[in-house]
N, C-alpha and C positions, 0 to 999 in steps of 0.2 A: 504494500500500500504506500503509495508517494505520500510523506509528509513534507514539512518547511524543512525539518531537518534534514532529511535525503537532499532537496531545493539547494537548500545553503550549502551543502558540500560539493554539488557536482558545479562542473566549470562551464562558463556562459558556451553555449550552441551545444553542448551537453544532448545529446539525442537517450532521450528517458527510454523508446519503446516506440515499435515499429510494426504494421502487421497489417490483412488485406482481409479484405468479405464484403461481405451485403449489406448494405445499413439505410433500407430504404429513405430514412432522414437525413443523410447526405447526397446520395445518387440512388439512380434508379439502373446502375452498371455497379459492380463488384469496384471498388478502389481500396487505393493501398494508400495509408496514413502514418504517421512520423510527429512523435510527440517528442519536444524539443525545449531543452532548460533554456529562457532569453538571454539577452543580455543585460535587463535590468535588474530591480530590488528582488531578484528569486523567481522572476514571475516564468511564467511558460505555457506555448499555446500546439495542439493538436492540428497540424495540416492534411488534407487528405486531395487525392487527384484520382487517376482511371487506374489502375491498375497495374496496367502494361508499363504505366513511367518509376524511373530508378527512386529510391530512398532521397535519395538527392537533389532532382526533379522535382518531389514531392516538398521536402523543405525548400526550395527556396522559391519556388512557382507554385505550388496549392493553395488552395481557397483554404481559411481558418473555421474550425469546427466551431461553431457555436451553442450546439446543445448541451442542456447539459446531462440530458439522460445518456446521451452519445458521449461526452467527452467520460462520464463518471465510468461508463463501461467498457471503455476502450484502455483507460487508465484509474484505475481504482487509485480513491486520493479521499482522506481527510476531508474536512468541511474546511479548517484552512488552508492545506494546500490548493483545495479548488478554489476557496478565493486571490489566491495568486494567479490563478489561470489569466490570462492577459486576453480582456473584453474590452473593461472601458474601468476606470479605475473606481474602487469602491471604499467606504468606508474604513473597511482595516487597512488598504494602503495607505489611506490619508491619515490615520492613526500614528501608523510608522513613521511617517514623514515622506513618504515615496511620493517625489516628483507627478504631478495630475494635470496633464492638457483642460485646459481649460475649454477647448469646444467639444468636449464627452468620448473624445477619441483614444485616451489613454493616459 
């Protein structure tokens, strides 16, 4: 299970977990997804693409998972470490002091 503490020790672009299937709430085609430590305050987000594209591909060109019954089962994670999940920033980063776009962006 990802905690902050797993978070805090791996190194930014850190690839957490990688892996392909069905998930009709992201595509209506089998893709392959790549769940990725950021490079900010711990945070980390879940990209996913078609399938056939490399790990690689998928990190740095994939669409960001946004669900969160999909991101919770693709990566089983604490309640805080999903709130690190990098959406849009939320109260416990602003807690910590973590840097917050001011037009809801991050």
């Amino acid at each position: 299970m990802l905690t902050v503490e797993i978070l805090k020790n791996m190194t930014s672009g850190q690839i957490i977990g990688t892996g392909t299937g069905t998930y009709p709430e992201l595509h209506s085609r089998p893709v392959r997804w790549v769940a990725v430590r950021g490079r900010g305050f711990w945070d980390w987000a879940i990209y996913y693409h078609l399938e056939n594209n490399s790990v690689e591909f998928v990190r740095q060109q994939g669409d960001k998972c946004q669900t969160e019954s999909v991101i919770k089962r693709l990566v089983p994670c604490d309640d805080e470490a999903y709130e690190m999940y990098r959406r849009w920033c939320n109260e416990r980063k602003r807690e910590w002091g973590v840097y917050c776009r001011t037009d809801g962006q991050g």
